[in-house]
PDB file of N, CA, C, O and CB in Angstrom:
ATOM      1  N   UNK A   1      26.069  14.785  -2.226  1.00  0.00           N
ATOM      2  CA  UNK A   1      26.076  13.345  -2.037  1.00  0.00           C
ATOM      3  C   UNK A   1      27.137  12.982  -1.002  1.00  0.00           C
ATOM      4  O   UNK A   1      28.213  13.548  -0.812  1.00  0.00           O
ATOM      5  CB  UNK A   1      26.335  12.611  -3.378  1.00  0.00           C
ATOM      6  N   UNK A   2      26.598  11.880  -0.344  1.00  0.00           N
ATOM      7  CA  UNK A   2      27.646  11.671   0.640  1.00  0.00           C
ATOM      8  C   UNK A   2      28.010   9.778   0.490  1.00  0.00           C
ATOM      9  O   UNK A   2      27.102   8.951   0.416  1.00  0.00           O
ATOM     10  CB  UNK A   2      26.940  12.275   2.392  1.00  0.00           C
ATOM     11  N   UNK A   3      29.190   9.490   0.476  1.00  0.00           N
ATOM     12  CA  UNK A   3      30.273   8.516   0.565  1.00  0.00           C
ATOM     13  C   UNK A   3      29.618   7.786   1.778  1.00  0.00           C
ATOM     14  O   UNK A   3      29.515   8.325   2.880  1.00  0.00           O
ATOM     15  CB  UNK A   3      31.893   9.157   0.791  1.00  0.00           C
ATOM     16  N   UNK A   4      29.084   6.235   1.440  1.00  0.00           N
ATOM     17  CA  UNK A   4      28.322   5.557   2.198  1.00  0.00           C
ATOM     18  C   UNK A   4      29.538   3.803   2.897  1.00  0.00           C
ATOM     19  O   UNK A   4      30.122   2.860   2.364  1.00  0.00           O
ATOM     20  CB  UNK A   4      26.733   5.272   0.991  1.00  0.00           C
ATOM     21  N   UNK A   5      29.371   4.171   3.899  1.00  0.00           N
ATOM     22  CA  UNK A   5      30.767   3.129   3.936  1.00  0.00           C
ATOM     23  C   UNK A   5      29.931   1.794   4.984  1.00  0.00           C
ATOM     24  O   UNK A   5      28.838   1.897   5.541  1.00  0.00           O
ATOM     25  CB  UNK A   5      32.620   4.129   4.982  1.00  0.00           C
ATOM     26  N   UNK A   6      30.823   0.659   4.993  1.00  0.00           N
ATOM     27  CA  UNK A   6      30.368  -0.559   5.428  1.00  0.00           C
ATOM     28  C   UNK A   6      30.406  -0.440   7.000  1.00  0.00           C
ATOM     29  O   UNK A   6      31.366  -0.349   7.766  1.00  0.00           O
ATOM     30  CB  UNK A   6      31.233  -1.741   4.830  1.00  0.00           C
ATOM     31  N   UNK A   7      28.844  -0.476   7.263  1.00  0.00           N
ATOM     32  CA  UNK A   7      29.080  -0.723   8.837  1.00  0.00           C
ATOM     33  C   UNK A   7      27.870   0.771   9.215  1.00  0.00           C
ATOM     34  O   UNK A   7      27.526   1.276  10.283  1.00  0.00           O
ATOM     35  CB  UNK A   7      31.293  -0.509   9.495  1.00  0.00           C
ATOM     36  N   UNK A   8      27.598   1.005   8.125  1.00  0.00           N
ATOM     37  CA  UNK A   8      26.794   2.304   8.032  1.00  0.00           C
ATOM     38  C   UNK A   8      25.312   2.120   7.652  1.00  0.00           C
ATOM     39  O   UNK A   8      24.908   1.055   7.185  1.00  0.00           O
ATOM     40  CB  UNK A   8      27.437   3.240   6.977  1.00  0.00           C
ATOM     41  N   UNK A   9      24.470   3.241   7.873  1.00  0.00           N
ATOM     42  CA  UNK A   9      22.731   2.429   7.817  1.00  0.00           C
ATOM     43  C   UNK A   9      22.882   2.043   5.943  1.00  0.00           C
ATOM     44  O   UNK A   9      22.653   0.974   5.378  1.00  0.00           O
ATOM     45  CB  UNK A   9      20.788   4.079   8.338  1.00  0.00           C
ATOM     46  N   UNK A  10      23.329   3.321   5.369  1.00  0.00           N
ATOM     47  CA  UNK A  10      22.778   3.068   4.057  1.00  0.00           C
ATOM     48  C   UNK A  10      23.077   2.009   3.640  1.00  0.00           C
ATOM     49  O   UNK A  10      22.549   1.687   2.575  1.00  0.00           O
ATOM     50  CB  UNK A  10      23.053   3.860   3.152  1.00  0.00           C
ATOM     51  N   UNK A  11      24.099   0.971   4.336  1.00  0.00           N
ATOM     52  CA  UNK A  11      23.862  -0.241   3.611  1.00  0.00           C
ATOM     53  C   UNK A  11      24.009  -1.388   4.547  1.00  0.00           C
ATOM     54  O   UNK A  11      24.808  -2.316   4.667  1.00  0.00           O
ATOM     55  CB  UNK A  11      24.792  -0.377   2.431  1.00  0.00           C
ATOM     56  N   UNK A  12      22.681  -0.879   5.315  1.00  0.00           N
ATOM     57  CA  UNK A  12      21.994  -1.723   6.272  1.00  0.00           C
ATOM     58  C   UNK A  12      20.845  -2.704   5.530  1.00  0.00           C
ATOM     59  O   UNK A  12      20.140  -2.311   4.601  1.00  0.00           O
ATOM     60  CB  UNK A  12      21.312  -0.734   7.389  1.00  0.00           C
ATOM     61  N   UNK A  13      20.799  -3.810   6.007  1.00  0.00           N
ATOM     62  CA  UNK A  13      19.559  -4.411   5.789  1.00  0.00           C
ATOM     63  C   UNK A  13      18.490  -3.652   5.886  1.00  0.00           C
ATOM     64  O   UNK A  13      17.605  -3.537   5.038  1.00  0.00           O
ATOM     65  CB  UNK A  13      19.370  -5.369   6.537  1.00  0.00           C
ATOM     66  N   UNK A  14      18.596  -2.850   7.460  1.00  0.00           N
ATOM     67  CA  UNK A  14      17.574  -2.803   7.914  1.00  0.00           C
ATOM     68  C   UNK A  14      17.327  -0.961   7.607  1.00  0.00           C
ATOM     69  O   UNK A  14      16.228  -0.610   8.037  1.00  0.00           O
ATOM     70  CB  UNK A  14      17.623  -3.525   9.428  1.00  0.00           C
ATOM     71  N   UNK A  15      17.742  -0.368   7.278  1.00  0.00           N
ATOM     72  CA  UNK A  15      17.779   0.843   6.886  1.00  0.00           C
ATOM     73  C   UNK A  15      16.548   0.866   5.628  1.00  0.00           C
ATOM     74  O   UNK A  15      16.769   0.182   4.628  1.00  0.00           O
ATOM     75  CB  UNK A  15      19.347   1.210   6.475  1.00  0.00           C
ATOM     76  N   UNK A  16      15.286   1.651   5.710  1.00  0.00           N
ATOM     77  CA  UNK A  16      14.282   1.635   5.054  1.00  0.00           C
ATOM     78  C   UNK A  16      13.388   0.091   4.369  1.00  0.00           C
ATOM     79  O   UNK A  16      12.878  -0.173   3.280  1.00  0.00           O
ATOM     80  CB  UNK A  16      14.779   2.520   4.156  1.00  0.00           C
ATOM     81  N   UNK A  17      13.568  -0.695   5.739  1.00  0.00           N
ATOM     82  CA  UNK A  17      13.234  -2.434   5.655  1.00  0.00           C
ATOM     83  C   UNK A  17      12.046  -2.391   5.097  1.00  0.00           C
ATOM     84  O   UNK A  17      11.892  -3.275   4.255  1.00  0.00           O
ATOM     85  CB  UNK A  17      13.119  -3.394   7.122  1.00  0.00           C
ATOM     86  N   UNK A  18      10.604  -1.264   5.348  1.00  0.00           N
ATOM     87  CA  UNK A  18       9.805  -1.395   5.278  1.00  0.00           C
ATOM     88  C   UNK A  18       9.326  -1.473   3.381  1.00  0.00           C
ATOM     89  O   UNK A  18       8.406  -2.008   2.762  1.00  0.00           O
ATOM     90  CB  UNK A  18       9.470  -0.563   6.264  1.00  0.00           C
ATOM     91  N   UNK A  19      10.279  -0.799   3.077  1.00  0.00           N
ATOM     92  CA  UNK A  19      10.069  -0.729   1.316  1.00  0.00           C
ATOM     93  C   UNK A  19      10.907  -0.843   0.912  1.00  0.00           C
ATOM     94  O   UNK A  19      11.284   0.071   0.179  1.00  0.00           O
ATOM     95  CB  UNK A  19       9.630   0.281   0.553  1.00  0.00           C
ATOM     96  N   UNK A  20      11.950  -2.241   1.130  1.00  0.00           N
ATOM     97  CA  UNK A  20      13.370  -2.230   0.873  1.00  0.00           C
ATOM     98  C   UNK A  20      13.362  -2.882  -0.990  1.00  0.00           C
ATOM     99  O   UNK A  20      14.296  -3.195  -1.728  1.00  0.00           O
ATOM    100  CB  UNK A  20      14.289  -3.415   2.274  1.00  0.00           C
ATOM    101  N   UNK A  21      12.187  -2.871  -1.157  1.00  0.00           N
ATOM    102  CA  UNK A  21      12.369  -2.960  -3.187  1.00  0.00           C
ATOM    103  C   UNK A  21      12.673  -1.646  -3.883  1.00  0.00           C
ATOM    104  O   UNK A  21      12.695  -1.446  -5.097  1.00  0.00           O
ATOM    105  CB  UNK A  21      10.718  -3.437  -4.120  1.00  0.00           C
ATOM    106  N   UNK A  22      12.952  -0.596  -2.682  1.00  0.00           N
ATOM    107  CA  UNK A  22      12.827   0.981  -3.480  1.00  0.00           C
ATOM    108  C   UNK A  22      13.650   1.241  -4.316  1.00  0.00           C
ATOM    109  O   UNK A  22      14.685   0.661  -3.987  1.00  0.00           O
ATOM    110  CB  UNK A  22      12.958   2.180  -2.707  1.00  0.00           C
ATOM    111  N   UNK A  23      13.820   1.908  -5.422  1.00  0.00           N
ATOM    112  CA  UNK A  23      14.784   2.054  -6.672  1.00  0.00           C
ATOM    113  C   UNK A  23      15.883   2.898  -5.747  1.00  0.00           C
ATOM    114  O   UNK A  23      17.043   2.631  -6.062  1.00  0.00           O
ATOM    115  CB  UNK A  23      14.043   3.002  -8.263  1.00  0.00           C
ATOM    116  N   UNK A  24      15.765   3.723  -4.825  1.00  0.00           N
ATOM    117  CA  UNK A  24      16.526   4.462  -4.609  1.00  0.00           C
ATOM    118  C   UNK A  24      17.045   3.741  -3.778  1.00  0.00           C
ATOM    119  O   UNK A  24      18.238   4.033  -3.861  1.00  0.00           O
ATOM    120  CB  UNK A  24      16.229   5.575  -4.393  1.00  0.00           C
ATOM    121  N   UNK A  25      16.950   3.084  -3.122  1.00  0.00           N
ATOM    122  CA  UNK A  25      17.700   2.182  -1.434  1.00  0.00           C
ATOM    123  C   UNK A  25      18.697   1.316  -2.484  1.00  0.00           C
ATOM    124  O   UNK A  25      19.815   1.264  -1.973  1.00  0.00           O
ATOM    125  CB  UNK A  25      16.182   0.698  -0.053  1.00  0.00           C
ATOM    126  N   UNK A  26      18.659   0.574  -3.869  1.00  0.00           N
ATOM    127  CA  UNK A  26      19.118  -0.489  -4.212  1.00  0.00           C
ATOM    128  C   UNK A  26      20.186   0.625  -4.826  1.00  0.00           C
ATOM    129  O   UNK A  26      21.403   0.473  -4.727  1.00  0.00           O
ATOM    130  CB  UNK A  26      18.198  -1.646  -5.034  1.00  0.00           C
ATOM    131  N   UNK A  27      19.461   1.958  -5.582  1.00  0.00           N
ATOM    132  CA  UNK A  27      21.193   2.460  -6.152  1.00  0.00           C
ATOM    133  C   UNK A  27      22.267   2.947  -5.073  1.00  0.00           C
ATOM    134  O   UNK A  27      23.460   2.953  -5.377  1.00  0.00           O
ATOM    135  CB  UNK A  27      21.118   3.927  -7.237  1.00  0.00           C
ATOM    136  N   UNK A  28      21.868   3.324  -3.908  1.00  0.00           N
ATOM    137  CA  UNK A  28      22.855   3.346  -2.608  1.00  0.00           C
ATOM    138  C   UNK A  28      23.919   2.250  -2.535  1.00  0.00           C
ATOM    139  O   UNK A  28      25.141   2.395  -2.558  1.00  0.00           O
ATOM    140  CB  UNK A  28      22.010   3.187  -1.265  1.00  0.00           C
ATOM    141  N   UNK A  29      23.042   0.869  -2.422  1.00  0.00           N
ATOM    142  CA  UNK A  29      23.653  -0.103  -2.067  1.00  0.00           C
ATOM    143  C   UNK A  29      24.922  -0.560  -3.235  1.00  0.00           C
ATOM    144  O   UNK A  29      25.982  -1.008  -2.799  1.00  0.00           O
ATOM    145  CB  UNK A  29      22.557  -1.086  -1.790  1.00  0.00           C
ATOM    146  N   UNK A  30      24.750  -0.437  -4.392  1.00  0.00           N
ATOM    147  CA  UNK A  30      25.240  -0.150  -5.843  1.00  0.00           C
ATOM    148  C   UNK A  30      26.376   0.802  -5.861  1.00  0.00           C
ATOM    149  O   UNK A  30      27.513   0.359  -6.022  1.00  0.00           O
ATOM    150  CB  UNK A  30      24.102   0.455  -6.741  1.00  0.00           C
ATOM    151  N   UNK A  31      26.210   1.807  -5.740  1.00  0.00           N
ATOM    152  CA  UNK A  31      26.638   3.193  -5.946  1.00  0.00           C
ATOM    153  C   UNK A  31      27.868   3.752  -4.338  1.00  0.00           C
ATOM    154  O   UNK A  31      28.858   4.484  -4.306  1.00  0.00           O
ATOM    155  CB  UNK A  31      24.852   4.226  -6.078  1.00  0.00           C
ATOM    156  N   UNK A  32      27.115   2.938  -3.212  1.00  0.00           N
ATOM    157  CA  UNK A  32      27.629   3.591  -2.028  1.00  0.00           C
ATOM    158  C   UNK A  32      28.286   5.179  -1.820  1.00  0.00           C
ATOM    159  O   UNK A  32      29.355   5.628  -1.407  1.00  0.00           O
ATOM    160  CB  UNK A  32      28.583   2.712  -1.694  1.00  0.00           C
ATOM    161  N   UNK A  33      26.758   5.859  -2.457  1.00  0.00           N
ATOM    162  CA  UNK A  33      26.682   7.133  -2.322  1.00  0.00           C
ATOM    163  C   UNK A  33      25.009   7.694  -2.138  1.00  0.00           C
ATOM    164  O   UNK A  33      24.054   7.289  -2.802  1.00  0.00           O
ATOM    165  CB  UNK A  33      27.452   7.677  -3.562  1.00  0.00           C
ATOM    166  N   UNK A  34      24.978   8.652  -1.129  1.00  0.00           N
ATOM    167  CA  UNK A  34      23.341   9.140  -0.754  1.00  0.00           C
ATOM    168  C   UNK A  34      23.403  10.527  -1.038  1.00  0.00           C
ATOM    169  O   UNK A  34      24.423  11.192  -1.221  1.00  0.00           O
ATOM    170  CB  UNK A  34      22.763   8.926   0.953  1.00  0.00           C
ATOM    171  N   UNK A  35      22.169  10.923  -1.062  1.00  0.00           N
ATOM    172  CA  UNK A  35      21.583  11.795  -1.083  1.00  0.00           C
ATOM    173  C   UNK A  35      22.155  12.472   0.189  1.00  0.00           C
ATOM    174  O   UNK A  35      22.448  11.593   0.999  1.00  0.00           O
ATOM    175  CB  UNK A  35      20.287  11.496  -1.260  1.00  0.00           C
ATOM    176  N   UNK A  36      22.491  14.045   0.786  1.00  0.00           N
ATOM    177  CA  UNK A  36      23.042  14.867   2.198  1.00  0.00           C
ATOM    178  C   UNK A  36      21.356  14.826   2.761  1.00  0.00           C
ATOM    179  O   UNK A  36      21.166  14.525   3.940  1.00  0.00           O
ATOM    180  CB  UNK A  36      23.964  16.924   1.900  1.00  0.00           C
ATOM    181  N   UNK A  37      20.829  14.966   2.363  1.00  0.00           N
ATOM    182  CA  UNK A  37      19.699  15.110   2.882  1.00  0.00           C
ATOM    183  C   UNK A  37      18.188  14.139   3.160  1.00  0.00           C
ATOM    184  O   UNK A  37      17.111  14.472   3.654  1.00  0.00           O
ATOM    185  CB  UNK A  37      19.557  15.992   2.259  1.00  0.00           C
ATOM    186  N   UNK A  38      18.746  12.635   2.519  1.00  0.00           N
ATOM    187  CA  UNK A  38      17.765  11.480   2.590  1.00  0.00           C
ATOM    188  C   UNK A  38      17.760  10.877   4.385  1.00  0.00           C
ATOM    189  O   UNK A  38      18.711  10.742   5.155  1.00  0.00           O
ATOM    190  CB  UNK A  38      18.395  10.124   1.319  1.00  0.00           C
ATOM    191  N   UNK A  39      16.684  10.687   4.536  1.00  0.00           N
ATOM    192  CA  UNK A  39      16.204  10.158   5.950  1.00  0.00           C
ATOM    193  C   UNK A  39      15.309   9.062   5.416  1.00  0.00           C
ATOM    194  O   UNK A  39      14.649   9.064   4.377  1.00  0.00           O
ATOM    195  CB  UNK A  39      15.348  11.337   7.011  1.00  0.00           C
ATOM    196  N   UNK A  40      15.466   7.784   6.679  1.00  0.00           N
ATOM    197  CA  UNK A  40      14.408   6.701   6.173  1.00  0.00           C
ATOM    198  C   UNK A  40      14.352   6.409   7.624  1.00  0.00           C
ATOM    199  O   UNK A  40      14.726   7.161   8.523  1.00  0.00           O
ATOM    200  CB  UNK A  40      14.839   5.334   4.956  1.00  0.00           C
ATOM    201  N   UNK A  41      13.841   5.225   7.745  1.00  0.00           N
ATOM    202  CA  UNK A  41      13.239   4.391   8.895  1.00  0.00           C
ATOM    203  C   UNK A  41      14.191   3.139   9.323  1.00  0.00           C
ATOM    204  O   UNK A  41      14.345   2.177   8.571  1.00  0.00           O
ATOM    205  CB  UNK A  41      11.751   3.806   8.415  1.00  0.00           C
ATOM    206  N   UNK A  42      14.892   3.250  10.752  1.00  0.00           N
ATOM    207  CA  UNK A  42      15.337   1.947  10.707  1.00  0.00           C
ATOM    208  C   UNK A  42      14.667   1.021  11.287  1.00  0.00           C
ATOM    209  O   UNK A  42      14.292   1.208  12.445  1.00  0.00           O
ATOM    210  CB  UNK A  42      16.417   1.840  11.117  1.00  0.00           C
ATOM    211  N   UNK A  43      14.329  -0.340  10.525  1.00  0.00           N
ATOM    212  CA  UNK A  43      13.988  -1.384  10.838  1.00  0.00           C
ATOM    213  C   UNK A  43      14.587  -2.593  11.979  1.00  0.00           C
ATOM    214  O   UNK A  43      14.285  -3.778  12.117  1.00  0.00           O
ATOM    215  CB  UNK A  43      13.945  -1.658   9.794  1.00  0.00           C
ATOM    216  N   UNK A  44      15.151  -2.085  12.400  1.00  0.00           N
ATOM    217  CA  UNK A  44      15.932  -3.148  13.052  1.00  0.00           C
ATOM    218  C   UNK A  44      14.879  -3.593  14.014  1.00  0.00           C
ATOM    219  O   UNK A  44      14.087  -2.761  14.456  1.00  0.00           O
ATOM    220  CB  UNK A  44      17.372  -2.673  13.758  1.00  0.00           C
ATOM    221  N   UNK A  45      14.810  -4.961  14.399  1.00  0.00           N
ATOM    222  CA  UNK A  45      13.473  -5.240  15.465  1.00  0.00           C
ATOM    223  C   UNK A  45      13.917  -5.021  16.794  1.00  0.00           C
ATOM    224  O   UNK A  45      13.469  -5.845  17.591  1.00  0.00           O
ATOM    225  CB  UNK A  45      12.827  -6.829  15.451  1.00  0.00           C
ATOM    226  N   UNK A  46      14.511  -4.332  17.173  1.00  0.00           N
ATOM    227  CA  UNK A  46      14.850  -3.953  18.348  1.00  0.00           C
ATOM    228  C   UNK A  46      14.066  -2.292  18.799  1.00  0.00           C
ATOM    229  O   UNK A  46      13.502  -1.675  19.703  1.00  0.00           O
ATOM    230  CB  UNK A  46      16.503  -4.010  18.269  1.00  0.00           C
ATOM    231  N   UNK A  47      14.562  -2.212  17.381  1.00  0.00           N
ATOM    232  CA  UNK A  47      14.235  -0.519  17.258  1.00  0.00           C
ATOM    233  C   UNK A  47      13.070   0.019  16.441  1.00  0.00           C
ATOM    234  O   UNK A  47      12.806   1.221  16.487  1.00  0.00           O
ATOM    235  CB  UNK A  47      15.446   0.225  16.582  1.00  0.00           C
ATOM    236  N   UNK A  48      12.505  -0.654  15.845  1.00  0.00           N
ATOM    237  CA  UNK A  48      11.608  -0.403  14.642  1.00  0.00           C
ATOM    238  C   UNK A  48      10.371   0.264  15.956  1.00  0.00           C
ATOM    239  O   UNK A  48      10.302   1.493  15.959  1.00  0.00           O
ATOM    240  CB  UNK A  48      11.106  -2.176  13.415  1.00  0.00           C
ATOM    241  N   UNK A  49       9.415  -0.506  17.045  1.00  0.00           N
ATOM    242  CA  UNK A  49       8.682   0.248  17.585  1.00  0.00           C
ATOM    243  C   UNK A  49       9.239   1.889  18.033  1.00  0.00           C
ATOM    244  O   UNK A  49       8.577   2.458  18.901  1.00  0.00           O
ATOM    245  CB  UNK A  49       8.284  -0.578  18.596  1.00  0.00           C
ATOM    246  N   UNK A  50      10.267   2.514  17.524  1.00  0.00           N
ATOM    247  CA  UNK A  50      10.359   3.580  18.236  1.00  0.00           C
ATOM    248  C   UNK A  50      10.206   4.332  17.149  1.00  0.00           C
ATOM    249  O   UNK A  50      10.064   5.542  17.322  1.00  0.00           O
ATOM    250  CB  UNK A  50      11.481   3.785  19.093  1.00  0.00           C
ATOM    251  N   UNK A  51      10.200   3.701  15.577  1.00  0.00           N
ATOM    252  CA  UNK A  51      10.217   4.313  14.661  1.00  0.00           C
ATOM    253  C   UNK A  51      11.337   5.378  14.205  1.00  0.00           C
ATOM    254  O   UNK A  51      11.005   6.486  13.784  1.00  0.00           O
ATOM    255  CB  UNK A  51       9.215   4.677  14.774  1.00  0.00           C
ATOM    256  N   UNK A  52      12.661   4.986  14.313  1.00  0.00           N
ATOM    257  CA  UNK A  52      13.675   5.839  14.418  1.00  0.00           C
ATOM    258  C   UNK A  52      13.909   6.208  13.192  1.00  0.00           C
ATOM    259  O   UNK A  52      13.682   5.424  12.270  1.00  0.00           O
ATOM    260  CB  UNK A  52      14.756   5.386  15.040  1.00  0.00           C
ATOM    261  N   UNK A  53      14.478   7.653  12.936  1.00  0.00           N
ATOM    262  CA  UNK A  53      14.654   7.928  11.774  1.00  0.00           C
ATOM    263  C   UNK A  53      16.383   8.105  11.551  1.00  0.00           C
ATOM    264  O   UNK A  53      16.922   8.792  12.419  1.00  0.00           O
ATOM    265  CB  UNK A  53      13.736   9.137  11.495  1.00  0.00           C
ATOM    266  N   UNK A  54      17.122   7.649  10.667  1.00  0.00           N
ATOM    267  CA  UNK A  54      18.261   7.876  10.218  1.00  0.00           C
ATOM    268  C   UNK A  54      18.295   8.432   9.270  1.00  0.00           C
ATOM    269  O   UNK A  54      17.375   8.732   8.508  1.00  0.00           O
ATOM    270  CB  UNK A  54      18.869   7.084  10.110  1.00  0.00           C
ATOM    271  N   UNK A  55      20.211   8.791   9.170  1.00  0.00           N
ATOM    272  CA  UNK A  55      20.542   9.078   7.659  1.00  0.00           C
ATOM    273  C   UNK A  55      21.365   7.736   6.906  1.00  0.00           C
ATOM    274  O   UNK A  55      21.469   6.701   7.565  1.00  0.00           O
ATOM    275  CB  UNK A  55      21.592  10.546   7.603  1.00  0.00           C
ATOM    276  N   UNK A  56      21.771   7.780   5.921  1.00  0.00           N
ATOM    277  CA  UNK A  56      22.530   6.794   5.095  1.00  0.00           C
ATOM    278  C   UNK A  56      23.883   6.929   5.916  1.00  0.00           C
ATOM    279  O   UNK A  56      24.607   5.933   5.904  1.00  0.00           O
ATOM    280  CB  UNK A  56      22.636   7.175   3.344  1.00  0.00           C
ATOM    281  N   UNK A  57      24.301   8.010   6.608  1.00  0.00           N
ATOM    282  CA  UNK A  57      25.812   7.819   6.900  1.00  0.00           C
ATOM    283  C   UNK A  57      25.849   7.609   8.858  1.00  0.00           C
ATOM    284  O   UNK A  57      26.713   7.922   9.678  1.00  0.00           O
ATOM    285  CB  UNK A  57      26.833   9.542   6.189  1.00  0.00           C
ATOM    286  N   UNK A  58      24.634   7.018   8.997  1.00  0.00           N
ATOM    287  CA  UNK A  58      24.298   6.838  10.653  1.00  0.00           C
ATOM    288  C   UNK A  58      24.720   5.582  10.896  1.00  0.00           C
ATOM    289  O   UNK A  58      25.156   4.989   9.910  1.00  0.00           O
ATOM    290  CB  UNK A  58      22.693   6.958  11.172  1.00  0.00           C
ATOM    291  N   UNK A  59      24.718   4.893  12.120  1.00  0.00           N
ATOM    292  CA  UNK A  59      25.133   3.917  12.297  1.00  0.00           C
ATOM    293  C   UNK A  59      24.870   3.234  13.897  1.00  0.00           C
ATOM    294  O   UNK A  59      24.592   3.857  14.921  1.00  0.00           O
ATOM    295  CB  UNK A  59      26.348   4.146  11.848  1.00  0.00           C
ATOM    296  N   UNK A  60      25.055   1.793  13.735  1.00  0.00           N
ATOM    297  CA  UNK A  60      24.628   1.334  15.490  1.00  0.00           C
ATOM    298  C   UNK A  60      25.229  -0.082  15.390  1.00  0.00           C
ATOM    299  O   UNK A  60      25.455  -0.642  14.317  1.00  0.00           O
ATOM    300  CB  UNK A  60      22.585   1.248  16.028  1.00  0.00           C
ATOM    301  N   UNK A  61      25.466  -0.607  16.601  1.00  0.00           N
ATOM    302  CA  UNK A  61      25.880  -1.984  17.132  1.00  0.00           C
ATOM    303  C   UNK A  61      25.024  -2.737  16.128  1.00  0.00           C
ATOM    304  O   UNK A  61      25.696  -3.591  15.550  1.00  0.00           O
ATOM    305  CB  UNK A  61      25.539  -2.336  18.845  1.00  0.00           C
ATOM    306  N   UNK A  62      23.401  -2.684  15.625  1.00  0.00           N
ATOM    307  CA  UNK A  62      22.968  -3.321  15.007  1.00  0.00           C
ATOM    308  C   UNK A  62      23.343  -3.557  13.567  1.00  0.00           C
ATOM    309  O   UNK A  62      22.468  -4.313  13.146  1.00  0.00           O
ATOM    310  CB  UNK A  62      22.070  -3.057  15.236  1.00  0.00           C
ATOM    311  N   UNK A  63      24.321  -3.262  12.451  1.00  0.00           N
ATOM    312  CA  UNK A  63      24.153  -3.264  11.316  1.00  0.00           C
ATOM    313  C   UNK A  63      24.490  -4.457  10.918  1.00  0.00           C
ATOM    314  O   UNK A  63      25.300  -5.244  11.408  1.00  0.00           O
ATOM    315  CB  UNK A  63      24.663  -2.359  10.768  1.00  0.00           C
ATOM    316  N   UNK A  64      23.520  -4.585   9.586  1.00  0.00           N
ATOM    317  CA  UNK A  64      23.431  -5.978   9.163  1.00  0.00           C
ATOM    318  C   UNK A  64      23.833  -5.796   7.436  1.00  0.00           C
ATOM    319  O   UNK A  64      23.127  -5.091   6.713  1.00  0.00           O
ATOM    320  CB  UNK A  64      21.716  -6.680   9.539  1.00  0.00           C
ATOM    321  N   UNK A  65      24.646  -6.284   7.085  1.00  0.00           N
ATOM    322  CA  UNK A  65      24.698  -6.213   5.439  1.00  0.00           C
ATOM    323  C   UNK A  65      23.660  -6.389   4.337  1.00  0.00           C
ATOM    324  O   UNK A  65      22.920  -7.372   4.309  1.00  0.00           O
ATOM    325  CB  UNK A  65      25.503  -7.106   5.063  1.00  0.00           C
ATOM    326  N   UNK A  66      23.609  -5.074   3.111  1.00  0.00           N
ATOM    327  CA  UNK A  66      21.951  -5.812   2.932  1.00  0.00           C
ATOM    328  C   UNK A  66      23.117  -6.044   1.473  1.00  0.00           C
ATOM    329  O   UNK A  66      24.290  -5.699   1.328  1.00  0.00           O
ATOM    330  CB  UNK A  66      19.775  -4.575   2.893  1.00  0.00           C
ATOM    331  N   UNK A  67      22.197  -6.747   0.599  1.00  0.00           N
ATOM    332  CA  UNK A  67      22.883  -7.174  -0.570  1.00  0.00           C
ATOM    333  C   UNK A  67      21.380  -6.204  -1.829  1.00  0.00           C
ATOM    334  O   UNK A  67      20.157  -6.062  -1.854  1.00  0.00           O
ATOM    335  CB  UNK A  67      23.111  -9.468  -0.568  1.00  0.00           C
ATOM    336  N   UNK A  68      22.431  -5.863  -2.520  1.00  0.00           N
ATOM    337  CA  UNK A  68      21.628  -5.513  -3.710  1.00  0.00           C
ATOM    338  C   UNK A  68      20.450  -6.080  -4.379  1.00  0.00           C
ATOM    339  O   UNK A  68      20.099  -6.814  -3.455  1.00  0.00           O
ATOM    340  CB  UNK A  68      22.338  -5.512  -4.530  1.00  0.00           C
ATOM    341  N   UNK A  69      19.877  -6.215  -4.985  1.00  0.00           N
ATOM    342  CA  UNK A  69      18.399  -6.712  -5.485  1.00  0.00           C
ATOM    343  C   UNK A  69      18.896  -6.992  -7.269  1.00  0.00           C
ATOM    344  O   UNK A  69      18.066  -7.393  -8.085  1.00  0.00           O
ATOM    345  CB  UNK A  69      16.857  -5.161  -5.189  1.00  0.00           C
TER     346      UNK A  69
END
């Protein structure tokens, strides 16, 4: 598990936007700890047509705070 810090995808809005009700995206956001090996999709609308894939501990000029569910 890896230590998920602010300013980072895993607790991006836009970090797995497309199914952001997922049980697992909300205990990240909770927990601010991932999986070493989870990859998702970032949503950001800048970037989403390229279909980029991240990890929880990736990061970009874009991050947006997501709030828990």
């Amino acid at each position: 598990m890896s230590a998920i810090n602010d300013g980072q995808c895993g607790l991006c809005t836009h970090f797995g936007e497309s199914h952001k009700s997922s049980h697992d995206l909300v205990a990240i956001l909770k927990s601010h700890q991932a999986p070493d090996t989870l990859v998702d999709e970032c949503g950001h609308p800048k970037l989403s047509a390229l279909h980029l894939m991240v990890t929880p501990v990736s990061g970009c000029d874009g991050f947006a705070p997501a709030h828990a569910a």
